[in-house]
MOPAC internal coordinates of N, CA, C and O (Angstrom, degrees):
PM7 1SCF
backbone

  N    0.0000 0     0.00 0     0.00 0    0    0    0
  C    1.4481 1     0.00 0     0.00 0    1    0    0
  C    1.5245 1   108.65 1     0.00 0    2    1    0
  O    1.2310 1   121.21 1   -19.72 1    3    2    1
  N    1.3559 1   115.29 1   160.28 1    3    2    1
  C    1.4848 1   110.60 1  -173.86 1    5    3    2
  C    1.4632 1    95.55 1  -156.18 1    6    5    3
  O    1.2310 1   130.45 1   -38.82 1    7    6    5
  N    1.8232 1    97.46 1   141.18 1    7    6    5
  C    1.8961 1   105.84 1   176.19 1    9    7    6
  C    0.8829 1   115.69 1  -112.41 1   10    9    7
  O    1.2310 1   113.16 1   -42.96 1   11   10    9
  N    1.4042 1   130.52 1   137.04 1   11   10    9
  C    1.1837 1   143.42 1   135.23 1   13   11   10
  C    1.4127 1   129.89 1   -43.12 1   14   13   11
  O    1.2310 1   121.55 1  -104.47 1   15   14   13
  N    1.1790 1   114.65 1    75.53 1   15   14   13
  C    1.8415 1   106.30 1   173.39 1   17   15   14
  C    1.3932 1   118.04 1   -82.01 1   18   17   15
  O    1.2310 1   118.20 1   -44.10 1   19   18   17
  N    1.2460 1   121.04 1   135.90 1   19   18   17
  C    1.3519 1   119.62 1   176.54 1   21   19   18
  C    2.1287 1   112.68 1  -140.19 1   22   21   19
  O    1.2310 1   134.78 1   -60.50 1   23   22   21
  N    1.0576 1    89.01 1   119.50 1   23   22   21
  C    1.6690 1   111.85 1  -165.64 1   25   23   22
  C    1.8175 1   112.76 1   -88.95 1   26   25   23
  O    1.2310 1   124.40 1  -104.88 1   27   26   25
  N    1.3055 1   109.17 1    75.12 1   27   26   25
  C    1.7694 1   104.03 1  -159.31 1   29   27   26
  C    1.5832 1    98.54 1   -94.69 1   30   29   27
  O    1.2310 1   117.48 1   -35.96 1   31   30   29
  N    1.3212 1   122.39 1   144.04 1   31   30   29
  C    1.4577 1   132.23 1  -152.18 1   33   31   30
  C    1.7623 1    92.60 1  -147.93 1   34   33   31
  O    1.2310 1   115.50 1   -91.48 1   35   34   33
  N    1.5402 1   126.15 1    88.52 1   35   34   33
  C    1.2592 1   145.88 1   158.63 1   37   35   34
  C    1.2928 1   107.38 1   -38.34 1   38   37   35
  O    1.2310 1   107.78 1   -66.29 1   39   38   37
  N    1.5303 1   140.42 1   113.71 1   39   38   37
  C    1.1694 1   135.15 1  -169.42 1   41   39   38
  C    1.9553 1   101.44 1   -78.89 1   42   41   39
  O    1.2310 1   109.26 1   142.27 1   43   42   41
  N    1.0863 1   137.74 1   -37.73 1   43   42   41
  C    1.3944 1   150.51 1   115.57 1   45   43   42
  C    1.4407 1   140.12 1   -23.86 1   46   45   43
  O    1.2310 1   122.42 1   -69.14 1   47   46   45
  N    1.2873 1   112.98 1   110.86 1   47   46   45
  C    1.5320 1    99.16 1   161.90 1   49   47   46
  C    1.4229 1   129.20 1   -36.55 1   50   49   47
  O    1.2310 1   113.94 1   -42.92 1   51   50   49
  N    1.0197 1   129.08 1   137.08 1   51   50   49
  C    1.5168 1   156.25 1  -168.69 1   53   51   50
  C    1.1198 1   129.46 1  -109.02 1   54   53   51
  O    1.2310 1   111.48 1   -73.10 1   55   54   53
  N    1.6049 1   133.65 1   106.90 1   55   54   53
  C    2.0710 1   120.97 1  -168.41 1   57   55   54
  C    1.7797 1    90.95 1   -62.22 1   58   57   55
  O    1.2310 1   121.96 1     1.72 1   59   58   57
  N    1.3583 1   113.86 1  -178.28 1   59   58   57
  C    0.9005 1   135.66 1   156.30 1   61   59   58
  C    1.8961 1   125.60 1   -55.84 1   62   61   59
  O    1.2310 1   132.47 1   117.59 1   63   62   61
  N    1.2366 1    93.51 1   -62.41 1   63   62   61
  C    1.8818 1   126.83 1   165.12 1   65   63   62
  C    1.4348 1    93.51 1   -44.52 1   66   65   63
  O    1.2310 1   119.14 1   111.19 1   67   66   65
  N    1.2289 1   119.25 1   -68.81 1   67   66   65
  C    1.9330 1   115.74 1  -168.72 1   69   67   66
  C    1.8442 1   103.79 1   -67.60 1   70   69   67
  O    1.2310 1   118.88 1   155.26 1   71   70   69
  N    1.2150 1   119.74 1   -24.74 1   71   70   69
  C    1.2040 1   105.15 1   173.08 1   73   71   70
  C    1.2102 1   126.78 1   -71.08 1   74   73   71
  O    1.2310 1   122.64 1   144.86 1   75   74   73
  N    1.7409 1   112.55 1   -35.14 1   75   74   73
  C    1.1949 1   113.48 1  -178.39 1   77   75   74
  C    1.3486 1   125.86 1   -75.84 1   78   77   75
  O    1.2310 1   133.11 1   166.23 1   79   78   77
  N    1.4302 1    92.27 1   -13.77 1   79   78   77
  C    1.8193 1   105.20 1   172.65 1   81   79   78
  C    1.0358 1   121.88 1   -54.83 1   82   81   79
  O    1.2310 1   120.80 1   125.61 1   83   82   81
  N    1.4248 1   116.07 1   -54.39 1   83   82   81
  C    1.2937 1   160.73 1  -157.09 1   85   83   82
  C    1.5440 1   106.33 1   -69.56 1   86   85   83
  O    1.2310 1   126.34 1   127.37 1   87   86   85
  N    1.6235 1   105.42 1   -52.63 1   87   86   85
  C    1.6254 1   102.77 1   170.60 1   89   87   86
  C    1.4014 1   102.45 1   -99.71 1   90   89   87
  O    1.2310 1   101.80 1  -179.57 1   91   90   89
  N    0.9155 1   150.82 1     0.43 1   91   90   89
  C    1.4979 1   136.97 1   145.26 1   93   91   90
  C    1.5291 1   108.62 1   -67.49 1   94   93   91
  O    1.2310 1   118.13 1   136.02 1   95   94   93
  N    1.0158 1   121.16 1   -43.98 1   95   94   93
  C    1.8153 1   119.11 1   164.67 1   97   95   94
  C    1.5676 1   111.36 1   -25.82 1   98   97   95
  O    1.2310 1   116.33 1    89.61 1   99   98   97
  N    1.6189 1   124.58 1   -90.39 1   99   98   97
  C    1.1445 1   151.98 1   102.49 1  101   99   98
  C    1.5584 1    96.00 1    53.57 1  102  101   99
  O    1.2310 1   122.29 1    85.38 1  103  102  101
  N    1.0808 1   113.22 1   -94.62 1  103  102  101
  C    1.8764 1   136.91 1  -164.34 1  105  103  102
  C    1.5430 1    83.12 1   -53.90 1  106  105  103
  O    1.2310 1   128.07 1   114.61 1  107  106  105
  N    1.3918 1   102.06 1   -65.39 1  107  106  105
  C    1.9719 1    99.03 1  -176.52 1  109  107  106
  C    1.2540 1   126.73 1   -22.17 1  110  109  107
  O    1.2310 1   126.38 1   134.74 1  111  110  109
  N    1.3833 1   105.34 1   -45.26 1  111  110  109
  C    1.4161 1    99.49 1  -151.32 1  113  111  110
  C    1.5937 1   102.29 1  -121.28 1  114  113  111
  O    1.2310 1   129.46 1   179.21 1  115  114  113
  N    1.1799 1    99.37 1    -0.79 1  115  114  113
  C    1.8247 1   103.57 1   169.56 1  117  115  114
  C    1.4948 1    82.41 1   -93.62 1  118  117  115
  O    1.2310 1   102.83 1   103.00 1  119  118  117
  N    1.6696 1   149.10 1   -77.00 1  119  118  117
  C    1.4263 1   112.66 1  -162.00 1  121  119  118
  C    1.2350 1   114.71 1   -75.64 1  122  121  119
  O    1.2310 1   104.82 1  -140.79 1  123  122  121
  N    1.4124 1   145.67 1    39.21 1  123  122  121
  C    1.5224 1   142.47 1   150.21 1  125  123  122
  C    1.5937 1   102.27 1   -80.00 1  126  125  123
  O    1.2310 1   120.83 1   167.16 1  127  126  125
  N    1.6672 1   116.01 1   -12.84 1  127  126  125
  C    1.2411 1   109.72 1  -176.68 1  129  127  126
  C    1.7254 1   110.88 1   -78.37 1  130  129  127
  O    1.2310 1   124.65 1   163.08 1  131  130  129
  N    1.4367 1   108.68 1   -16.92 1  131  130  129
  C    1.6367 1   119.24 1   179.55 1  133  131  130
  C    1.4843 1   105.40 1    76.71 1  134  133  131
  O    1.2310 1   106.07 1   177.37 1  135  134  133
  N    1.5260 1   143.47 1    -2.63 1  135  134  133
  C    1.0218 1   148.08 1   126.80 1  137  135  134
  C    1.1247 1   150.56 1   -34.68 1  138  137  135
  O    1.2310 1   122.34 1   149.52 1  139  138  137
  N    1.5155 1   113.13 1   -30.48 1  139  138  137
  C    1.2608 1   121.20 1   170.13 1  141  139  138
  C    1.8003 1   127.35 1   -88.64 1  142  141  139
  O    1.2310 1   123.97 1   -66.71 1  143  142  141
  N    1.1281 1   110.00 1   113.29 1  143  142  141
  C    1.6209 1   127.10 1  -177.03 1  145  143  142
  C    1.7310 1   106.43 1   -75.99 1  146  145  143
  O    1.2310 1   127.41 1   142.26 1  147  146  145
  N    1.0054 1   103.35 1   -37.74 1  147  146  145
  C    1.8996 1    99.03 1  -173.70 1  149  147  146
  C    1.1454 1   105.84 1  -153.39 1  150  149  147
  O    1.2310 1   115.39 1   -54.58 1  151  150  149
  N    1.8288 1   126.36 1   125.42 1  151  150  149
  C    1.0991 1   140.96 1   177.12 1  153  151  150
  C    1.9624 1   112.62 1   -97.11 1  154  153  151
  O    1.2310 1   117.19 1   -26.76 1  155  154  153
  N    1.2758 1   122.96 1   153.24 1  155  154  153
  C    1.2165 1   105.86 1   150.17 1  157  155  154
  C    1.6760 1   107.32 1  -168.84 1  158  157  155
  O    1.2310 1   114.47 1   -50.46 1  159  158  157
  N    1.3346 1   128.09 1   129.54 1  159  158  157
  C    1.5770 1   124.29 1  -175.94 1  161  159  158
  C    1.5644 1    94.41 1  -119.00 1  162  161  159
  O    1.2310 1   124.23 1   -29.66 1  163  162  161
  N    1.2249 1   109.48 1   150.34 1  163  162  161
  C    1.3944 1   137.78 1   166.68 1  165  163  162
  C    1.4254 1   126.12 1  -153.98 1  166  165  163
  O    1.2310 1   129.10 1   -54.53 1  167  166  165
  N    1.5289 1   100.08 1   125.47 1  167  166  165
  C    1.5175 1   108.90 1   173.62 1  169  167  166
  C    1.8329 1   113.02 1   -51.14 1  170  169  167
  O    1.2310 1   132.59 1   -36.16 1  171  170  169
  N    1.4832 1    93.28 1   143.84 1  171  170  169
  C    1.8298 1    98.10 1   166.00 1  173  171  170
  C    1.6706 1   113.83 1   -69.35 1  174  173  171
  O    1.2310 1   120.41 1   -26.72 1  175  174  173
  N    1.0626 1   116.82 1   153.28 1  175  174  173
  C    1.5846 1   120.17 1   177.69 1  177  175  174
  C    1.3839 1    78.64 1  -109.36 1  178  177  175
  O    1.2310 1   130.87 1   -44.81 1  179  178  177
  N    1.5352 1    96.64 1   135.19 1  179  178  177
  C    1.1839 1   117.23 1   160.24 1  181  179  178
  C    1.8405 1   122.64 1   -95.40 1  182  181  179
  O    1.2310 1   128.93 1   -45.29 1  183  182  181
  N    1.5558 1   100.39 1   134.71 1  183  182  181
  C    1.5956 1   102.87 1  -179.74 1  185  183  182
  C    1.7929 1   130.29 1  -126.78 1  186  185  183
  O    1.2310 1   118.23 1   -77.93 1  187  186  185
  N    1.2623 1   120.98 1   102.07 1  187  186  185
  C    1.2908 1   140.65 1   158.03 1  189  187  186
  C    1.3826 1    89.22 1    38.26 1  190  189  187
  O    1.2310 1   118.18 1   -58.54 1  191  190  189
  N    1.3734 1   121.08 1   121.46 1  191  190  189
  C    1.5915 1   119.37 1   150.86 1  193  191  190
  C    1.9812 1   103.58 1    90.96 1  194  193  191
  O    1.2310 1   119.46 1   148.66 1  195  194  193
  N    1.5687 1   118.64 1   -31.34 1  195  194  193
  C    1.0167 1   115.22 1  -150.95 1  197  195  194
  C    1.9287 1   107.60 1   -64.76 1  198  197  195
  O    1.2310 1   121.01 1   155.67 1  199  198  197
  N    1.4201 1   115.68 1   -24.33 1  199  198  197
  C    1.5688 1   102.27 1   173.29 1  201  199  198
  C    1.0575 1   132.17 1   -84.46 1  202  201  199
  O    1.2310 1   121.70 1  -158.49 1  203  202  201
  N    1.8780 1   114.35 1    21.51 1  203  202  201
  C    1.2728 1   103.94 1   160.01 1  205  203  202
  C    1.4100 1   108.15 1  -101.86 1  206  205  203
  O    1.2310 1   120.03 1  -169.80 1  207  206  205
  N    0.9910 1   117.55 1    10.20 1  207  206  205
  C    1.5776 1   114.77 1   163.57 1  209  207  206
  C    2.3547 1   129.41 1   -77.05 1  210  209  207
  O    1.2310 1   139.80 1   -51.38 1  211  210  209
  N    0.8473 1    79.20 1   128.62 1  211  210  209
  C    1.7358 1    80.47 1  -158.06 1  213  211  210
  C    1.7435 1    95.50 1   -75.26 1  214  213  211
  O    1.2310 1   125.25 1   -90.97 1  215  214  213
  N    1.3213 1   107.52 1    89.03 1  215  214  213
  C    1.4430 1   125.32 1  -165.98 1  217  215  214
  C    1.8157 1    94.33 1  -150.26 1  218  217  215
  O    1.2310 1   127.73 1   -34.43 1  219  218  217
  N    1.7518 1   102.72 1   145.57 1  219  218  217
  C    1.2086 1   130.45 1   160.22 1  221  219  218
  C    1.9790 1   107.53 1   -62.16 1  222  221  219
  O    1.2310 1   114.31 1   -91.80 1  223  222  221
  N    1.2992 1   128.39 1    88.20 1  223  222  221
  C    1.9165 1   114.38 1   177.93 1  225  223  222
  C    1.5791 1    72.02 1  -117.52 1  226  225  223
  O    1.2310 1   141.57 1   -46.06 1  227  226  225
  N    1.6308 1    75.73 1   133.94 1  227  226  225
  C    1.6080 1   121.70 1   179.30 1  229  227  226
  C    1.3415 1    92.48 1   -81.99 1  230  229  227
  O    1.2310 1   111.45 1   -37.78 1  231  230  229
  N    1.6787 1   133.72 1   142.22 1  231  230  229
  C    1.5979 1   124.93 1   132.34 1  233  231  230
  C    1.2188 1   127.57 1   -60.31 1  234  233  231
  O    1.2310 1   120.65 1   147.46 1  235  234  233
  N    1.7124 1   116.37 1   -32.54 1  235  234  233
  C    1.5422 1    99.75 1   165.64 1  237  235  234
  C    1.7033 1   108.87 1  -145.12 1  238  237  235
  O    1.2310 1   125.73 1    -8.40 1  239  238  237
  N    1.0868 1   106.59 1   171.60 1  239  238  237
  C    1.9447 1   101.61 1   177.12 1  241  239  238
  C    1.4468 1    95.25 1  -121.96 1  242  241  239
  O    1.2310 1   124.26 1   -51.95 1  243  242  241
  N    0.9822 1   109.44 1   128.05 1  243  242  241
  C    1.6026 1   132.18 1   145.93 1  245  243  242
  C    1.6095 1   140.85 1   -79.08 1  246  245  243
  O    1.2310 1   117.24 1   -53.82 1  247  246  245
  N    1.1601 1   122.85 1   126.18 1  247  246  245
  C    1.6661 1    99.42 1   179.89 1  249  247  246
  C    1.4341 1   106.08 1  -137.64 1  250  249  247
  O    1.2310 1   108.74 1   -32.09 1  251  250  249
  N    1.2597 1   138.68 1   147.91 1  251  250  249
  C    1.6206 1   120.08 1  -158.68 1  253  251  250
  C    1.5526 1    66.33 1  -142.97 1  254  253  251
  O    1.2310 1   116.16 1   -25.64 1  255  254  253
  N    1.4720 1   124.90 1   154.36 1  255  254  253
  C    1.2521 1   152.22 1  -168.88 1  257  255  254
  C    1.5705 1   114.43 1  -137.00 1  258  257  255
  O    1.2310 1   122.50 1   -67.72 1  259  258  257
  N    1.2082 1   112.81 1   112.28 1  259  258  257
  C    1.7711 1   133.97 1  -174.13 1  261  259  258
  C    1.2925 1   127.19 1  -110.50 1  262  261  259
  O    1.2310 1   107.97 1   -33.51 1  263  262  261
  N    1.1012 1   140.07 1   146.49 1  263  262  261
  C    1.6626 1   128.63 1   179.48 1  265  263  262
  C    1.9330 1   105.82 1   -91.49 1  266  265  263
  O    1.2310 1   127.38 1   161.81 1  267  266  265
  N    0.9536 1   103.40 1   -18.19 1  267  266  265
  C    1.7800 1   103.67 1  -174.43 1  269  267  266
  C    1.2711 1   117.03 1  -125.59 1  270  269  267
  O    1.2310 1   118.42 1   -33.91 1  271  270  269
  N    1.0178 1   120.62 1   146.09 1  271  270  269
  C    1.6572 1   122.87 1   144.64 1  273  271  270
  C    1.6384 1   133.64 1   -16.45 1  274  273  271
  O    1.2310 1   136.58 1   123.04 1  275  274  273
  N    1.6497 1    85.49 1   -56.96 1  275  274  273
  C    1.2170 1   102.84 1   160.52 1  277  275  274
  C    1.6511 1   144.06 1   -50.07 1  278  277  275
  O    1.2310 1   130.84 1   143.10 1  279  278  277
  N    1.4665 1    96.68 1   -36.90 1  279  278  277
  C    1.4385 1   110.51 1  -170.34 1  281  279  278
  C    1.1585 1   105.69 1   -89.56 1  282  281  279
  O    1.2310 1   121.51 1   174.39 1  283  282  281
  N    1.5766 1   114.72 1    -5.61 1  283  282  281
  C    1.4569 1   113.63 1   161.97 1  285  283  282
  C    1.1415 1   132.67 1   -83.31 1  286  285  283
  O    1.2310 1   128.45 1   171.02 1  287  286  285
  N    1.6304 1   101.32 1    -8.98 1  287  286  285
  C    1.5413 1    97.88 1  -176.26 1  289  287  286
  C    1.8668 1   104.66 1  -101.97 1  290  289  287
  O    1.2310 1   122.27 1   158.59 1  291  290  289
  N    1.7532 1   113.27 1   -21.41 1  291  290  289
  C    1.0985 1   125.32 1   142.46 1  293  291  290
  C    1.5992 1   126.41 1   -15.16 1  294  293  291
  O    1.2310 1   127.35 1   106.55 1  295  294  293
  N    1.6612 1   103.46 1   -73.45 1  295  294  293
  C    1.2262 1   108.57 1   167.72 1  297  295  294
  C    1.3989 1   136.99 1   -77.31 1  298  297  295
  O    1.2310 1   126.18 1  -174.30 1  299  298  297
  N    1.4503 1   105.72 1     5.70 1  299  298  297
  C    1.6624 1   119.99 1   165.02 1  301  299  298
  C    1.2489 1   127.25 1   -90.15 1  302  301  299
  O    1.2310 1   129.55 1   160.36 1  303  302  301
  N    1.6797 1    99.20 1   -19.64 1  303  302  301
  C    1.3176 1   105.00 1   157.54 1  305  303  302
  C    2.0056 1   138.16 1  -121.83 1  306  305  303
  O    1.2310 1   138.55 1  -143.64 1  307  306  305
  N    1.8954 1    81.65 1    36.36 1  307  306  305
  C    1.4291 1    90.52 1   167.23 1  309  307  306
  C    1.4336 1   142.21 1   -41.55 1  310  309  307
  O    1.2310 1   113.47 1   -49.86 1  311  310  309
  N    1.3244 1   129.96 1   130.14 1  311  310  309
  C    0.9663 1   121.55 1  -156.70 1  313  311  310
  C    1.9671 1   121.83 1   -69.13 1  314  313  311
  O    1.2310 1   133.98 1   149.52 1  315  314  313
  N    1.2098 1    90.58 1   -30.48 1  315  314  313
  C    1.5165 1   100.88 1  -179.46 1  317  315  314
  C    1.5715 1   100.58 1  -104.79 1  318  317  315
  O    1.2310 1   120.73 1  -158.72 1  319  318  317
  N    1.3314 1   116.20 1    21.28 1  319  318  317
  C    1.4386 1   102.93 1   173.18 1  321  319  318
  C    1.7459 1   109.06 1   -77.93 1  322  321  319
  O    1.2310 1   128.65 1   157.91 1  323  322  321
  N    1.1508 1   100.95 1   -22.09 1  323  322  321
  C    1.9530 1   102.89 1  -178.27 1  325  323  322
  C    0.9002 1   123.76 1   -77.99 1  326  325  323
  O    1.2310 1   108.69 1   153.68 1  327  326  325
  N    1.3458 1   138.76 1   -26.32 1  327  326  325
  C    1.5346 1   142.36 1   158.36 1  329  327  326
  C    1.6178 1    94.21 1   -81.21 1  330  329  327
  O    1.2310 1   105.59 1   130.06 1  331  330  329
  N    0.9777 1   144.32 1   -49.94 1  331  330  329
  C    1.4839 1   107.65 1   174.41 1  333  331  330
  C    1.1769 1   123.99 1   -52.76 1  334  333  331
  O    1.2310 1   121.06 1   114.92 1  335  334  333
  N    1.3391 1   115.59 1   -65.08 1  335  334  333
  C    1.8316 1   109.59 1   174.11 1  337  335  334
  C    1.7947 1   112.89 1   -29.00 1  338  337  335
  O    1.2310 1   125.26 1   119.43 1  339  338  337
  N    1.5517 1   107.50 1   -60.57 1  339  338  337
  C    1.2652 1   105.77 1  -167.22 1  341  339  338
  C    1.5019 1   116.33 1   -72.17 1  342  341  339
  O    1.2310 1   119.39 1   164.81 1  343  342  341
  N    1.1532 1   118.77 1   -15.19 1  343  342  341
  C    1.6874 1   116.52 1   166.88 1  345  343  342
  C    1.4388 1   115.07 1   -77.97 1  346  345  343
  O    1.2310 1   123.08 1   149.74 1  347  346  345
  N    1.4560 1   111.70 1   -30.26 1  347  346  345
  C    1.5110 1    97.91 1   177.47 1  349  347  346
  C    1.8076 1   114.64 1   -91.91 1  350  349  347
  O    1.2310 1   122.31 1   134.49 1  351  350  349
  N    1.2682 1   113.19 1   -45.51 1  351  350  349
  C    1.4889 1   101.71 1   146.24 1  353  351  350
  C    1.1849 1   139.12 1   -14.08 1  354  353  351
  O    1.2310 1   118.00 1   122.83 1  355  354  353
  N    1.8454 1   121.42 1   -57.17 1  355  354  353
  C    1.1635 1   106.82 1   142.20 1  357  355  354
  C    1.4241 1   145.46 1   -80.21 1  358  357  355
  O    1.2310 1   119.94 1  -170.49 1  359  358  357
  N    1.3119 1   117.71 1     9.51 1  359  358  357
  C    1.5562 1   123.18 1   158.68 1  361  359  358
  C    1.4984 1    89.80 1   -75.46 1  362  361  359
  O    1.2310 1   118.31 1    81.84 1  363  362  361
  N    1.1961 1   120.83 1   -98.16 1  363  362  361
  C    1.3572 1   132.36 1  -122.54 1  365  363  362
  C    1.6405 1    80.14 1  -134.05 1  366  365  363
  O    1.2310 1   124.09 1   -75.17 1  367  366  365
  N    2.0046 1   109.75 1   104.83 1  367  366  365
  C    1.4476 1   105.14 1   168.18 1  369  367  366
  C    1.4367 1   113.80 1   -76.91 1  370  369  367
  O    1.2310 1   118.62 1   -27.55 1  371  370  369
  N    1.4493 1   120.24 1   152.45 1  371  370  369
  C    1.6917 1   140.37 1  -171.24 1  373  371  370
  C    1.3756 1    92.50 1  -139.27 1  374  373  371
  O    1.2310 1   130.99 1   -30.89 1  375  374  373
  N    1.4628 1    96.39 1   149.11 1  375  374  373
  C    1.4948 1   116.11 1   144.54 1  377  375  374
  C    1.2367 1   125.67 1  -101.32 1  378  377  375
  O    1.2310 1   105.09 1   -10.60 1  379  378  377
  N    1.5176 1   145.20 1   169.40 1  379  378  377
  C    1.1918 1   146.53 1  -174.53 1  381  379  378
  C    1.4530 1   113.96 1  -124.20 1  382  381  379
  O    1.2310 1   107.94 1   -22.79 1  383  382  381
  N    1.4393 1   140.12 1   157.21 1  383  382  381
  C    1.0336 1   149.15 1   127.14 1  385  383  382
  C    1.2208 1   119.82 1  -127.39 1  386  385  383
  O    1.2310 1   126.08 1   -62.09 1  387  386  385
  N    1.0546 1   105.93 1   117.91 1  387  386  385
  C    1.9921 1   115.95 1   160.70 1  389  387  386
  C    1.6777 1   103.72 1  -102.56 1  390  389  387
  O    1.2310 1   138.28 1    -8.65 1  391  390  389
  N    1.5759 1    82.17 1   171.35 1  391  390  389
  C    1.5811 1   121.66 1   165.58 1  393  391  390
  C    1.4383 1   125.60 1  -153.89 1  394  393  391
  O    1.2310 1   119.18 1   -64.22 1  395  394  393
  N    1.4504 1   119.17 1   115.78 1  395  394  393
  C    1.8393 1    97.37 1   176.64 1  397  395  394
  C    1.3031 1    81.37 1  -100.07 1  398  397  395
  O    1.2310 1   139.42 1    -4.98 1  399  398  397
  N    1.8740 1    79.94 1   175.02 1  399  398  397
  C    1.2027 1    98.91 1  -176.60 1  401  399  398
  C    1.8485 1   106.57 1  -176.99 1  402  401  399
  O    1.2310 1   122.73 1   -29.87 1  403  402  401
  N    1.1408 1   112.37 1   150.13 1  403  402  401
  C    1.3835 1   125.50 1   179.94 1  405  403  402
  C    1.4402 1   100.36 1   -40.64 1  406  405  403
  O    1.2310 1   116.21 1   -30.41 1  407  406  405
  N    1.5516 1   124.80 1   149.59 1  407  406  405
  C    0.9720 1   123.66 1   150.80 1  409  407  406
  C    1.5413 1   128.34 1  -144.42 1  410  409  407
  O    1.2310 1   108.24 1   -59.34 1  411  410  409
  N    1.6567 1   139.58 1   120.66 1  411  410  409
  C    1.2953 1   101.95 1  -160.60 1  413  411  410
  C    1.6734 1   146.37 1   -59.11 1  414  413  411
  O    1.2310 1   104.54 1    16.12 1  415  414  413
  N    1.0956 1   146.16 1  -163.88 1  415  414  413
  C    1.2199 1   131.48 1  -165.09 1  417  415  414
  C    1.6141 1   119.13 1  -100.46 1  418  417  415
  O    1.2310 1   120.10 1   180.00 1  419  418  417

């Protein structure tokens, strides 16, 4: 099995309501790909002192869970993944970081 982590960091404050949109957006359209086995998003906890540190903090992590190689590249090229990115981009610009990566079964 293999995960997809993805670490999205809102250059802007964010409501609550637009976040959840945002990763329900997201979830949509990675399982419209029929690839995805296990979803899960979670907000960052935020901690005392931490933005003066010159570090990438994500607002939320994502991890979508696949059986192949394949289904990763499947889900990279979801079909409704491009109008999501680009609609929320223009709401509220983010940056991204991912990593896949093995995961056991």
């Amino acid at each position: 099995m293999f995960t997809h982590t993805m670490l999205v960091s809102f250059e802007n404050q964010i409501s609550d309501p637009d976040l959840d949109q945002f990763l329900f957006d997201i979830e949509k359209s990675m399982k419209e790909t029929g690839v995805v086995r296990r979803y899960s998003a979670r907000r960052h906890v935020p901690v005392a002192g931490e933005e003066a540190i010159p570090a990438f903090i994500a607002t939320a992590v994502l991890e979508f869970g696949v059986d192949t190689v394949e289904d990763l590249a499947t889900m990279f090229a979801a079909p409704g993944a491009g109008e999501v990115i680009h609609t929320w981009q223009a709401r509220h610009p983010y940056k991204v970081a991912w990593v896949n990566h093995e995961t056991g079964a």
